[in-house]
PDB file of N, CA, C and O in Angstrom:
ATOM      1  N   UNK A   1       4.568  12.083  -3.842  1.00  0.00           N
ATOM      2  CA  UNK A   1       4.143  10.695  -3.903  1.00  0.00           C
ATOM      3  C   UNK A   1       5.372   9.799  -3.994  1.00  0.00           C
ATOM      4  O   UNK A   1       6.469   9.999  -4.516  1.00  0.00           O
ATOM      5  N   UNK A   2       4.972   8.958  -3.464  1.00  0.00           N
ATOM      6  CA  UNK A   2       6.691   7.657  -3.552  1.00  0.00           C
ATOM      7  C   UNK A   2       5.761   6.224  -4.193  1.00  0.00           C
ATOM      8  O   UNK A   2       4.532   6.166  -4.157  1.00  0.00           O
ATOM      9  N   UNK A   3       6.573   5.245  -4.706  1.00  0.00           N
ATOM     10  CA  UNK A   3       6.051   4.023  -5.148  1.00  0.00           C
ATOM     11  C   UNK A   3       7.063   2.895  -4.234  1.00  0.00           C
ATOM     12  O   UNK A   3       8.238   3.076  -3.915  1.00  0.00           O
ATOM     13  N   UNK A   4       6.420   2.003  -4.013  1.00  0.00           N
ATOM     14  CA  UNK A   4       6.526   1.128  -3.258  1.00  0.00           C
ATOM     15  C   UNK A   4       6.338  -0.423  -3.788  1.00  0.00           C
ATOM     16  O   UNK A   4       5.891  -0.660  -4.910  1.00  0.00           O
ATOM     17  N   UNK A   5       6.734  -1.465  -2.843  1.00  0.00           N
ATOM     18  CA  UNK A   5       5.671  -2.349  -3.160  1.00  0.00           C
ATOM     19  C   UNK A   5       5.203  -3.328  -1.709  1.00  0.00           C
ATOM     20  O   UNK A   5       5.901  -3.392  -0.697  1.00  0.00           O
ATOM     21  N   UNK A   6       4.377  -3.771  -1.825  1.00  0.00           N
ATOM     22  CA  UNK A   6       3.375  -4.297  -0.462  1.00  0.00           C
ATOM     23  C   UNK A   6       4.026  -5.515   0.068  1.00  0.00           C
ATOM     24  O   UNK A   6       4.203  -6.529  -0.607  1.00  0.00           O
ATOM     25  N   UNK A   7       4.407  -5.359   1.420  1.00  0.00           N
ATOM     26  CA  UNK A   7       5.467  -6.111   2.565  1.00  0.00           C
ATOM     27  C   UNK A   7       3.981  -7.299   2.437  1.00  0.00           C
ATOM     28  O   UNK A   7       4.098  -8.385   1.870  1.00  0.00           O
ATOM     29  N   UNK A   8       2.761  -6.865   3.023  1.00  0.00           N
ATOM     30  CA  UNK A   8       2.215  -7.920   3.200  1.00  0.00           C
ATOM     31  C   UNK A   8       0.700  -7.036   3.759  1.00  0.00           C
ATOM     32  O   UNK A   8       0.812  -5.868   4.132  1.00  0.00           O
ATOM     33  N   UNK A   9      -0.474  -7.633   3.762  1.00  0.00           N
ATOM     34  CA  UNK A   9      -1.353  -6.948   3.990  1.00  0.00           C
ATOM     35  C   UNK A   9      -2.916  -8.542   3.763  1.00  0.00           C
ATOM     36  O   UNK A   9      -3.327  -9.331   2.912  1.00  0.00           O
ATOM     37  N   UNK A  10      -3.212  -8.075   5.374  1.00  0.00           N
ATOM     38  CA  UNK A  10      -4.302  -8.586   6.003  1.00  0.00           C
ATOM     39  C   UNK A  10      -5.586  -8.557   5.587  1.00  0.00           C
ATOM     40  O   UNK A  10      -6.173  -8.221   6.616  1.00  0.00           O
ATOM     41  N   UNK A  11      -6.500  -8.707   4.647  1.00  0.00           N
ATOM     42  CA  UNK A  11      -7.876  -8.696   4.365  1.00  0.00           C
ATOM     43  C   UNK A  11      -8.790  -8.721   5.422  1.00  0.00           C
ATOM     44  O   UNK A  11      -9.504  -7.726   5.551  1.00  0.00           O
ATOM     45  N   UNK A  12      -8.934  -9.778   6.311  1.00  0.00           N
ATOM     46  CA  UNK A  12      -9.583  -9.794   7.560  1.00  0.00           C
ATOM     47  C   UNK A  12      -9.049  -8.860   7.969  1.00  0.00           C
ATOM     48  O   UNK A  12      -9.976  -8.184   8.416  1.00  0.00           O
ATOM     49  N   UNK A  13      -8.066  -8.284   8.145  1.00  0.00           N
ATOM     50  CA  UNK A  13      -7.924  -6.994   9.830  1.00  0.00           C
ATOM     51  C   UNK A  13      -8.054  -5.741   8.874  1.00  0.00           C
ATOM     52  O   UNK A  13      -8.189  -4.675   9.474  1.00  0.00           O
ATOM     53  N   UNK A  14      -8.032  -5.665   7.149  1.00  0.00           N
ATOM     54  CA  UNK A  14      -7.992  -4.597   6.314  1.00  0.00           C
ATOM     55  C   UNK A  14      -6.970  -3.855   6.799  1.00  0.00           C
ATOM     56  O   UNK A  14      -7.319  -2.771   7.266  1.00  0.00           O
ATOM     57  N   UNK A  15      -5.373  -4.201   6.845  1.00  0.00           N
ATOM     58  CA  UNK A  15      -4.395  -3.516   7.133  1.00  0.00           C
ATOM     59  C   UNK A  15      -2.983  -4.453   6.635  1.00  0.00           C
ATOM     60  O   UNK A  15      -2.980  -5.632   6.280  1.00  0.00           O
ATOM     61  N   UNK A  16      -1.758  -3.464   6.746  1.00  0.00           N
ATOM     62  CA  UNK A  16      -0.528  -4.304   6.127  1.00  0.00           C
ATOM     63  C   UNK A  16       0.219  -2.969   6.060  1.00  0.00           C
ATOM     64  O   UNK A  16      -0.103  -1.801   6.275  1.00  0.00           O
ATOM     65  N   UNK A  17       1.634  -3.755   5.578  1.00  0.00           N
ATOM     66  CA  UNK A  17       2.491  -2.551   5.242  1.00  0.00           C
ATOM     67  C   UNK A  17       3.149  -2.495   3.742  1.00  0.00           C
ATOM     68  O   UNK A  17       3.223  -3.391   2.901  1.00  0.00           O
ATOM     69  N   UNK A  18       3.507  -1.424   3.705  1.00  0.00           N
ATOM     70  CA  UNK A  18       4.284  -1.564   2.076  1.00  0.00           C
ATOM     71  C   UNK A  18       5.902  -0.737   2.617  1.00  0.00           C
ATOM     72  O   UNK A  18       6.180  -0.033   3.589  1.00  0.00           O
ATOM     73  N   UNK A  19       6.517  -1.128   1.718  1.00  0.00           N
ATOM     74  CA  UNK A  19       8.028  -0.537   1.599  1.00  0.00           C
ATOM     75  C   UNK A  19       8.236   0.194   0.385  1.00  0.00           C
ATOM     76  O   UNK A  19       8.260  -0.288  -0.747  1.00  0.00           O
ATOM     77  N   UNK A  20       8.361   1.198   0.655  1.00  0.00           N
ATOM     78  CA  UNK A  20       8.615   2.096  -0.365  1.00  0.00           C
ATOM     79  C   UNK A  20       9.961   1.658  -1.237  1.00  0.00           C
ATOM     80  O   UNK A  20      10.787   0.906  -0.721  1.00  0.00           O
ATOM     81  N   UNK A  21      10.163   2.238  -2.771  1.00  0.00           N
ATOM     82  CA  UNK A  21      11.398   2.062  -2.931  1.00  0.00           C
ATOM     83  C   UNK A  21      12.617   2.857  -2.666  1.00  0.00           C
ATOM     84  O   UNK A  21      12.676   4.075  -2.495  1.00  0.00           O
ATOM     85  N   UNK A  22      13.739   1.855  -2.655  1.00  0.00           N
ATOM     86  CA  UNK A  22      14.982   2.375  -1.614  1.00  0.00           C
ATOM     87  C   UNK A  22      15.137   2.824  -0.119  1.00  0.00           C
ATOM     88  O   UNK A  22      15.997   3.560   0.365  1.00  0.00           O
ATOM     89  N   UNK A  23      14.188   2.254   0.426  1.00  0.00           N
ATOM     90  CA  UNK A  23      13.900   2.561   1.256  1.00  0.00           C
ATOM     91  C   UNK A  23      13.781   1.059   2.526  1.00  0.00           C
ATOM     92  O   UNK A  23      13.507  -0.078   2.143  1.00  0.00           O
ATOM     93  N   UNK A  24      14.077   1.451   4.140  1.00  0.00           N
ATOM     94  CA  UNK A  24      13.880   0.092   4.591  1.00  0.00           C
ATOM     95  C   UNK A  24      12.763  -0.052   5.999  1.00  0.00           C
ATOM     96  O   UNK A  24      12.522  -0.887   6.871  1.00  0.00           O
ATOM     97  N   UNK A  25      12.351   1.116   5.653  1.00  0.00           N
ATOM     98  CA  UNK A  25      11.137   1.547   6.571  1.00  0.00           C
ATOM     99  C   UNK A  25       9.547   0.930   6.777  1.00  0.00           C
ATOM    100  O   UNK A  25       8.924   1.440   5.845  1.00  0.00           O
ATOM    101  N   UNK A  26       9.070   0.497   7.172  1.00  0.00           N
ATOM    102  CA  UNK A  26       7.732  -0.196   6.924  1.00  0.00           C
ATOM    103  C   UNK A  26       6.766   1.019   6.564  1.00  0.00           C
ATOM    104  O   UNK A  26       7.034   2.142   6.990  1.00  0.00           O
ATOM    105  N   UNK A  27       5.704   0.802   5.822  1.00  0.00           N
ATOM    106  CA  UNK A  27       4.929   2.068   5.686  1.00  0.00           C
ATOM    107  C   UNK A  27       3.474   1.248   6.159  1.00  0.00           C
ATOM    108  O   UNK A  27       3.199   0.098   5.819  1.00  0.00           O
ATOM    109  N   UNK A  28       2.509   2.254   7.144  1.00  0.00           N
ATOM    110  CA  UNK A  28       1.318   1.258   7.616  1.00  0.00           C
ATOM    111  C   UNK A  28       0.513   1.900   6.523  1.00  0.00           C
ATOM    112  O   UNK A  28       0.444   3.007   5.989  1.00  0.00           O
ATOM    113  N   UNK A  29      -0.165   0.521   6.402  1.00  0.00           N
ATOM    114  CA  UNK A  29      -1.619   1.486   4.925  1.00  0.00           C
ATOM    115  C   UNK A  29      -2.498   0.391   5.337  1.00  0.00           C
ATOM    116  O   UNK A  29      -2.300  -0.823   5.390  1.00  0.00           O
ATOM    117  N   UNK A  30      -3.914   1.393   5.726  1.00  0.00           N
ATOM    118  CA  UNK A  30      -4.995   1.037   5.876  1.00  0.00           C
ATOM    119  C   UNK A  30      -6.467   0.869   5.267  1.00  0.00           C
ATOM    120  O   UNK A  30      -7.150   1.881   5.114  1.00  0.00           O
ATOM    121  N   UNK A  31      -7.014  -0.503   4.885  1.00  0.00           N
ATOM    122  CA  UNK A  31      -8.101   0.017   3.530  1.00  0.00           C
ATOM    123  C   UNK A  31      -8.629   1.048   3.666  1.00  0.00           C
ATOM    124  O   UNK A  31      -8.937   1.516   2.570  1.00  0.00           O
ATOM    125  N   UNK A  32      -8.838   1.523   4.299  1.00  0.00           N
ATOM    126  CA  UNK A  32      -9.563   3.043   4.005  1.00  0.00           C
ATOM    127  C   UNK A  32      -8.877   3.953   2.837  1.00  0.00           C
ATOM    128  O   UNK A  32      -9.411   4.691   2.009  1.00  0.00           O
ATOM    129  N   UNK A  33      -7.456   3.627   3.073  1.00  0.00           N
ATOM    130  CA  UNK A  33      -6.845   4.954   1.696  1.00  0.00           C
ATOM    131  C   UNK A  33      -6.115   3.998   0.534  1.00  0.00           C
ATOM    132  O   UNK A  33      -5.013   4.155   0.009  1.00  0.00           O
ATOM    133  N   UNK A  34      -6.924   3.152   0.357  1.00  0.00           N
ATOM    134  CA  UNK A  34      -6.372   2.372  -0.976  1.00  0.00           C
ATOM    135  C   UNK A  34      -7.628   2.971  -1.576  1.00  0.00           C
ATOM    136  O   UNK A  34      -8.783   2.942  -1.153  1.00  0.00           O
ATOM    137  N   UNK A  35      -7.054   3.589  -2.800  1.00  0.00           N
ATOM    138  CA  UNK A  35      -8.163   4.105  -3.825  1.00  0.00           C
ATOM    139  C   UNK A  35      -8.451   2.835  -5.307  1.00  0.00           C
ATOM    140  O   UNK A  35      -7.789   2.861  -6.344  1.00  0.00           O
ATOM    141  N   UNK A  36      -9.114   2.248  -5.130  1.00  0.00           N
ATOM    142  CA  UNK A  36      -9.922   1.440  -6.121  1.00  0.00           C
ATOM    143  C   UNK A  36     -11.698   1.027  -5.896  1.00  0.00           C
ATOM    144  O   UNK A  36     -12.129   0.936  -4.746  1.00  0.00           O
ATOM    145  N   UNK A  37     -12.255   0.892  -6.618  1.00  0.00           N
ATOM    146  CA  UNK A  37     -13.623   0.775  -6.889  1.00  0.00           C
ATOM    147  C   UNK A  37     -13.539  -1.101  -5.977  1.00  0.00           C
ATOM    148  O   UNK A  37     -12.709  -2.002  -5.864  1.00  0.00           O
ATOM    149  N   UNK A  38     -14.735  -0.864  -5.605  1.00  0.00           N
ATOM    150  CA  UNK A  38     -15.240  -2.435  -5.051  1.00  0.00           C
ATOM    151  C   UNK A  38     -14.185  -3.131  -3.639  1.00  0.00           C
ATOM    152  O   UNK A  38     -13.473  -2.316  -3.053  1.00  0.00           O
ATOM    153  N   UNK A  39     -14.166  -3.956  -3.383  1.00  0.00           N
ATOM    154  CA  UNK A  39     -13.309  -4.619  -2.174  1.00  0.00           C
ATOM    155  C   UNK A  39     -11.747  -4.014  -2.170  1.00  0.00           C
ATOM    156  O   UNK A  39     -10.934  -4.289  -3.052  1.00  0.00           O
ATOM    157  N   UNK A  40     -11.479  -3.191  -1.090  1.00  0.00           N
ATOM    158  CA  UNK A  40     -10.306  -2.312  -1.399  1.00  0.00           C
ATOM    159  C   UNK A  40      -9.329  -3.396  -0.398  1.00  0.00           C
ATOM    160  O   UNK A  40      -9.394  -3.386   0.832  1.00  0.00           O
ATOM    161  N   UNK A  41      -8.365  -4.377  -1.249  1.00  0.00           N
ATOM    162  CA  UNK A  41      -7.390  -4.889  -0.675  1.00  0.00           C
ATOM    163  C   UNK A  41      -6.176  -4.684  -1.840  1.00  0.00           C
ATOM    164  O   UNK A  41      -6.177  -4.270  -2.999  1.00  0.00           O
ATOM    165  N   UNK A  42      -5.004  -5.263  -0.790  1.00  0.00           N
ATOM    166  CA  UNK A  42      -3.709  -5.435  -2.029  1.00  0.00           C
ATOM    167  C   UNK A  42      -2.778  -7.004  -1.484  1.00  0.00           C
ATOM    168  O   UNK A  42      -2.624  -7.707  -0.485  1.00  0.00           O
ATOM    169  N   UNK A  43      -2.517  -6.945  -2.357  1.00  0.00           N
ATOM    170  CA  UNK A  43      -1.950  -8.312  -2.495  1.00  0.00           C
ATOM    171  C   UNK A  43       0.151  -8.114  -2.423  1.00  0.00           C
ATOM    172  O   UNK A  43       0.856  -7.146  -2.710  1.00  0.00           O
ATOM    173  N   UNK A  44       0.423  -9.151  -2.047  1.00  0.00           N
ATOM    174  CA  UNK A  44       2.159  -9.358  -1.314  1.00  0.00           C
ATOM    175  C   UNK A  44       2.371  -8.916  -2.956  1.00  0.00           C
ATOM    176  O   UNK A  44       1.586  -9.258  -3.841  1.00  0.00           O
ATOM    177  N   UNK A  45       3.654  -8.044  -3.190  1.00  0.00           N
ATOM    178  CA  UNK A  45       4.237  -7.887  -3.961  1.00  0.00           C
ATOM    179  C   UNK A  45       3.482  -6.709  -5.165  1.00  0.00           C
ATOM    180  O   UNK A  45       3.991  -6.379  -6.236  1.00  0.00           O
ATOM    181  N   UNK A  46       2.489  -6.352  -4.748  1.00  0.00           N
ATOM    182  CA  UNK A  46       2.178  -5.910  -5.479  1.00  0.00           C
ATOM    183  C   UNK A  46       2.770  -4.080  -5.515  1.00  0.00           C
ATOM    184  O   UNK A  46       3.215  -3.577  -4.483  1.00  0.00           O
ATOM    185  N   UNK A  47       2.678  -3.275  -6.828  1.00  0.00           N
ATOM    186  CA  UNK A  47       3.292  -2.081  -7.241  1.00  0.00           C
ATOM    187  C   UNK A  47       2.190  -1.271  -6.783  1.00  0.00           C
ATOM    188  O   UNK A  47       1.016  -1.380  -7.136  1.00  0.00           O
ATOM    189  N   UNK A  48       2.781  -0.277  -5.793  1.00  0.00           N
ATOM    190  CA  UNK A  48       2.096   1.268  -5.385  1.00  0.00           C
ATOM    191  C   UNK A  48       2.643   2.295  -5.273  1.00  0.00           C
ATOM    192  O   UNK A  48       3.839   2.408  -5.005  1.00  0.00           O
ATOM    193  N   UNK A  49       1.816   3.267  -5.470  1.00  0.00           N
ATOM    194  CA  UNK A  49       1.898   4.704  -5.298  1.00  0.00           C
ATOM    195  C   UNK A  49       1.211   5.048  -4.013  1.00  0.00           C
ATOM    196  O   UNK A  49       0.041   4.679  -3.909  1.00  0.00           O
ATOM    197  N   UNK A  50       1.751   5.688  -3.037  1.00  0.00           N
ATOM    198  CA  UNK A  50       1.301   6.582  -2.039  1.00  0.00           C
ATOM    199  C   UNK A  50       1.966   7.525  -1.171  1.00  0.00           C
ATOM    200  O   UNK A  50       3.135   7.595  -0.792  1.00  0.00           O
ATOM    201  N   UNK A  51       0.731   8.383  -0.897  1.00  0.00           N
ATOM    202  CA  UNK A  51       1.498   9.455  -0.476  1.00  0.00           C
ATOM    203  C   UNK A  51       1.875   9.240   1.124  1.00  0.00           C
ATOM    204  O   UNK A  51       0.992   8.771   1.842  1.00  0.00           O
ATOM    205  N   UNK A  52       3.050   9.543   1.652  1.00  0.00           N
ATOM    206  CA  UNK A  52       3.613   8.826   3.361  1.00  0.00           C
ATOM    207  C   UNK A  52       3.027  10.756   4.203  1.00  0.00           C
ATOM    208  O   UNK A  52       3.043  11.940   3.866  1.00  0.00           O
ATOM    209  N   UNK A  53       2.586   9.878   5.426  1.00  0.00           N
ATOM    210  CA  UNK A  53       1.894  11.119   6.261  1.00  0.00           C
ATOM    211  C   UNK A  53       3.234  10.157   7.357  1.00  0.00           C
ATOM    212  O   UNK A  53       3.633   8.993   7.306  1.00  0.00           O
ATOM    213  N   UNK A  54       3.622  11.440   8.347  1.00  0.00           N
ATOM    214  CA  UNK A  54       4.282  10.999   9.628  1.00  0.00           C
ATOM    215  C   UNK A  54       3.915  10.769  11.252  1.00  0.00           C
ATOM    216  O   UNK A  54       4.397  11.353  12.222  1.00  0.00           O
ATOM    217  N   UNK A  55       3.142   9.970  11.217  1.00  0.00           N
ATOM    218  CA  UNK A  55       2.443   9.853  12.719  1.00  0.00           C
ATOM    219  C   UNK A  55       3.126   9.712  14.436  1.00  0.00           C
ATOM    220  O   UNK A  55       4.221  10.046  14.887  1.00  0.00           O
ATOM    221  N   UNK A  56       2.466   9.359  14.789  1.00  0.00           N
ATOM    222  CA  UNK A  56       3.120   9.486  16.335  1.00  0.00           C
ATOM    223  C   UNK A  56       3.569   8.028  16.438  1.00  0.00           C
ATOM    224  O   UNK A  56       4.454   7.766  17.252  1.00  0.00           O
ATOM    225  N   UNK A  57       3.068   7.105  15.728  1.00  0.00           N
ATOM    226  CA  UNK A  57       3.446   5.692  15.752  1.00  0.00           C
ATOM    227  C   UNK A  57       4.139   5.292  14.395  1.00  0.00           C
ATOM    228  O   UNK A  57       4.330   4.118  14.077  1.00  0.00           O
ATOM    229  N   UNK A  58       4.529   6.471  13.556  1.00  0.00           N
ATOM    230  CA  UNK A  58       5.520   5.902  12.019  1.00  0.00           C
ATOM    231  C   UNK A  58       4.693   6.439  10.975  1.00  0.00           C
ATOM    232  O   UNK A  58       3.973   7.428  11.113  1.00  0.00           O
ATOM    233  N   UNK A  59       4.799   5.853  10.072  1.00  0.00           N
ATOM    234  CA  UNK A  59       4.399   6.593   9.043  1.00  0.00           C
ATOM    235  C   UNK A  59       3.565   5.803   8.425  1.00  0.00           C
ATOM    236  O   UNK A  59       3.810   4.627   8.155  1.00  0.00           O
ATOM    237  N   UNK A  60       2.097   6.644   8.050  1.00  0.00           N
ATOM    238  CA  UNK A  60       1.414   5.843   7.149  1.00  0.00           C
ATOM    239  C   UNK A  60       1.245   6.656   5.680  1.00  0.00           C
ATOM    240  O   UNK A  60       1.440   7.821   5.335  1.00  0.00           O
ATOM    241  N   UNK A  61       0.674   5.159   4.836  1.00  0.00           N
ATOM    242  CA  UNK A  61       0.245   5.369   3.781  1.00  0.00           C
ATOM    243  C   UNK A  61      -0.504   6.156   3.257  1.00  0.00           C
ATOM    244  O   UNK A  61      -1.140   5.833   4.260  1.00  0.00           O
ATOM    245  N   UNK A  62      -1.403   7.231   2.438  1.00  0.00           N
ATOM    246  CA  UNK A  62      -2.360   7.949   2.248  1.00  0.00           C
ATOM    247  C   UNK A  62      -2.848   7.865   1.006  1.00  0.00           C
ATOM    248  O   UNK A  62      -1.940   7.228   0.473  1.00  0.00           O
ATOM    249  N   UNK A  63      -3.747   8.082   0.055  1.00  0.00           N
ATOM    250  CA  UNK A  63      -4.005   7.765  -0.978  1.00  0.00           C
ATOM    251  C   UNK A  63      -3.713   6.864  -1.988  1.00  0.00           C
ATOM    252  O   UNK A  63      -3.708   7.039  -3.207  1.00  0.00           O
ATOM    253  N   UNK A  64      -3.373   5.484  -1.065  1.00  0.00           N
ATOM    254  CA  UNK A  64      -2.562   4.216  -2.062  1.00  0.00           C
ATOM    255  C   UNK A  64      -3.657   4.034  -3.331  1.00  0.00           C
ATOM    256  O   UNK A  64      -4.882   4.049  -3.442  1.00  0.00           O
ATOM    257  N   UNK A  65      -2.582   3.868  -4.156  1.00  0.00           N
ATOM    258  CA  UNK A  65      -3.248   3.741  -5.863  1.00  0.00           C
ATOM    259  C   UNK A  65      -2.422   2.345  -6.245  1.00  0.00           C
ATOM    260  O   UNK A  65      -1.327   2.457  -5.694  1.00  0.00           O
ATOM    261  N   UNK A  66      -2.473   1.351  -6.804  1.00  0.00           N
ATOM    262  CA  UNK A  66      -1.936   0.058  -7.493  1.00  0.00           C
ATOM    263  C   UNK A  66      -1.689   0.818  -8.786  1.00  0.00           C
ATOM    264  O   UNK A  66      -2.491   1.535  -9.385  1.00  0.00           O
ATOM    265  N   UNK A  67      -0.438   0.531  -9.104  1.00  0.00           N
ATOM    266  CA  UNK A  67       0.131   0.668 -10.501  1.00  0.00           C
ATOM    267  C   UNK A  67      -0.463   0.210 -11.652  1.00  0.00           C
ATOM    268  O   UNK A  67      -0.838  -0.887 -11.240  1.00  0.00           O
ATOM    269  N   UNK A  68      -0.888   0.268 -13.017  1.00  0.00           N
ATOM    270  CA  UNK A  68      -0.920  -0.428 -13.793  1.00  0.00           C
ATOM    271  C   UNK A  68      -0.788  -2.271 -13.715  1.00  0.00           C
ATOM    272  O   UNK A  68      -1.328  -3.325 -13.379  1.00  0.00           O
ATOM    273  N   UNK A  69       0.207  -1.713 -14.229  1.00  0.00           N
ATOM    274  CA  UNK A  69       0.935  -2.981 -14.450  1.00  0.00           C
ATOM    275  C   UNK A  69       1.468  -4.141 -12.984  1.00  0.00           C
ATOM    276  O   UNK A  69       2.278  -5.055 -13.138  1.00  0.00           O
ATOM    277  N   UNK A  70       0.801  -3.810 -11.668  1.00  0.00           N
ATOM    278  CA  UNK A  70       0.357  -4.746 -11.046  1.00  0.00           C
ATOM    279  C   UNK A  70      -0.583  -5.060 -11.190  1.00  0.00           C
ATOM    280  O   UNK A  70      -0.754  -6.266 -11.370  1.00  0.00           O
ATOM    281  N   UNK A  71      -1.517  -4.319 -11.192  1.00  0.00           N
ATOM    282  CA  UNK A  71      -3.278  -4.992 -11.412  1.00  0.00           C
ATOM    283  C   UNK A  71      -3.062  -6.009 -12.985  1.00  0.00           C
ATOM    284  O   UNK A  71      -4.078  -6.677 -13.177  1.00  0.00           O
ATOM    285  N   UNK A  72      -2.541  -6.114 -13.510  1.00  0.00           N
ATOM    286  CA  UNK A  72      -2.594  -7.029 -14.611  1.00  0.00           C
ATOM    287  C   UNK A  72      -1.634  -7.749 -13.940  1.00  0.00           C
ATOM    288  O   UNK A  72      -2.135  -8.873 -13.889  1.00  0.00           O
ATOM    289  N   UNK A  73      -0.758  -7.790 -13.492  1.00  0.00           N
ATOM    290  CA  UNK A  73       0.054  -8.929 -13.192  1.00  0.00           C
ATOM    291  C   UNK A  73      -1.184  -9.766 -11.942  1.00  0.00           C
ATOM    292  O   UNK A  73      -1.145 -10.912 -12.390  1.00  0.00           O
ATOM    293  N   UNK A  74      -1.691  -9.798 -11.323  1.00  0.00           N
ATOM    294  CA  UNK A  74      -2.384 -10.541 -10.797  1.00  0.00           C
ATOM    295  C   UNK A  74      -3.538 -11.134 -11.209  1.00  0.00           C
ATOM    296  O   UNK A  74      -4.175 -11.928 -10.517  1.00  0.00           O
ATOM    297  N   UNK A  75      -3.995 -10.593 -12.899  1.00  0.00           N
ATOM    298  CA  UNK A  75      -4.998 -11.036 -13.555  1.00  0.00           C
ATOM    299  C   UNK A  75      -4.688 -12.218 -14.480  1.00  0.00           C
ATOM    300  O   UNK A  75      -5.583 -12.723 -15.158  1.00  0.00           O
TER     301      UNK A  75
END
């Protein structure tokens, strides 16, 4: 698993990327593998965990989880 935090991410298209840390790679993450209960979006800046799969078009996100302590920072 790597932690990251979110480049930017689309509600209407349910897609965006995150940047892992130390890292300068875009990572694609799609609502489908953001794991939270109810409307699965994430917000600019916010702290994640996910696991990176390597595709034919880059690398996506897989089981994105929000940190703690982002979900309270946006509350």
């Amino acid at each position: 698993m790597k932690i990251g935090q979110v480049k930017w991410f689309n509600d209407a298209k349910g897609y965006g990327f995150i940047v892992a840390d130390g890292e300068d790679t875009d990572v694609f993450v799609h609502f489908s593998q953001i794991v939270m209960d109810g409307f699965r979006t994430l917000k600019e800046g916010m702290r994640v965990q996910f696991e990176p799969q390597q595709h034919d078009r880059g690398v996506m996100a897989l089981q994105v989880q929000v940190l703690d302590d982002a979900i309270n920072a946006i509350n």
